[in-house]
N, C-alpha and C positions, 0 to 999 in steps of 0.2 A: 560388450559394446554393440552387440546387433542389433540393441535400439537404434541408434543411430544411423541405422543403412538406411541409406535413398535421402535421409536430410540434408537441407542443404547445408554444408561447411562454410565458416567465413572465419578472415581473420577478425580480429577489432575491429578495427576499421569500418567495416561493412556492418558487422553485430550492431557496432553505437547507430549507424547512420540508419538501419533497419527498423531499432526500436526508440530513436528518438530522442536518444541519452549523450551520455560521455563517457569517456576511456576512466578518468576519477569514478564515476557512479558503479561500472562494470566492476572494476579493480575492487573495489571496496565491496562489493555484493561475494565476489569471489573470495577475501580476505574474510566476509562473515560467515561462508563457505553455503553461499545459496546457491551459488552456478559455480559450476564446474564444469568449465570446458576442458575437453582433452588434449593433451602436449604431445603430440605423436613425434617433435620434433623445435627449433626452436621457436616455431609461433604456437600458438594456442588456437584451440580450432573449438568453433560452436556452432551446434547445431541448432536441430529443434527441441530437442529437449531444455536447450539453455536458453530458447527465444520463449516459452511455453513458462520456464521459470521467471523469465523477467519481469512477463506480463504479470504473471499470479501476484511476482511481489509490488508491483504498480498497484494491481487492483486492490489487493490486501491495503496496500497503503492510503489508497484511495478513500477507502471507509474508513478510514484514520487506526488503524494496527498500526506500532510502533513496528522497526523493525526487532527489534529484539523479541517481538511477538513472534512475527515472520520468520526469524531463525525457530524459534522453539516449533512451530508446525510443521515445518521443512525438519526438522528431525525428527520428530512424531513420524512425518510421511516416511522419510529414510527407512525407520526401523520398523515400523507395523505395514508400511504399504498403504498405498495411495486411499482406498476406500474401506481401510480398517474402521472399523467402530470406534477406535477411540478417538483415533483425526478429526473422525465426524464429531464426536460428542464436543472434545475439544474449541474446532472450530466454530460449534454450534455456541460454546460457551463464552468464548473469545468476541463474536460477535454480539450475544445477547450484552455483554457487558459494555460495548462501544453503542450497542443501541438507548441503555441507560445513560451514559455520562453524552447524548446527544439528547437526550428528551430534557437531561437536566440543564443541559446548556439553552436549550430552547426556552425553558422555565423562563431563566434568569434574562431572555432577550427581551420575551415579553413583557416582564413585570420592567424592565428598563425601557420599550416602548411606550407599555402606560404610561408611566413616568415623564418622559418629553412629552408627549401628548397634552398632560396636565399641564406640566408648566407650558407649554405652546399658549393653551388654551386662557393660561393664568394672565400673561402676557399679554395677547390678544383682544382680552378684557380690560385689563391696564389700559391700553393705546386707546380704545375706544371711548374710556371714562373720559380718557385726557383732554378728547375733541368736542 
């Protein structure tokens, strides 16, 4: 645990209000075993390593990873280490895949703004004949 020296400690409390969250969101991140803060006693104590994982799983979330993504890389990281190759590849792959199902999503917005467009435009025709 000598990562941990010089971090700053907090209980919950401080942790949610630091990074933005809830005591539910922490609780449940820790029951899918992403943060693990240490119990040295009856409160639970977190540092940076546990603000550094919150974030990553924000951002991961952020580009739309499920969490269950999130767990599986955070164990990848656990066992191989932070800047293993296959993390990397992984990650690399995880991402490429979320970059696909967003270009496809983008597909289907366009071809659905054409769409209004036309009838806008169908319409607009319409009203105009009427006058």
């Amino acid at each position: 645990m000598s990562s941990r020296k010089g971090a700053a400690k907090m209980k919950i409390g401080e942790f949610v209000k630091v990074c933005g969250t809830t005591k539910d969101t922490v609780r449940h991140y820790e029951d899918l075993a992403l943060i693990h803060p240490i119990k040295p006693s009856f409160y639970k104590i977190y540092g940076q390593r546990e603000l550094d994982d919150f974030r990553t799983i924000k951002e991961m979330q952020s580009l739309g990873l499920s969490l269950k993504t999130v767990k599986k890389l955070f164990e990848m990281k656990s066992e191989n280490g932070c800047g293993s190759q296959m993390l990397i590849d992984h990650v690399s792959k995880e991402l490429l895949i979320q970059q696909a199902a967003l270009e496809a999503e983008e597909t289907k917005i366009r071809k659905k703004r054409k769409a209004i467009e036309t009838l806008i435009a169908g319409i607009q025709q319409m009203n105009n004949q009427n006058f």
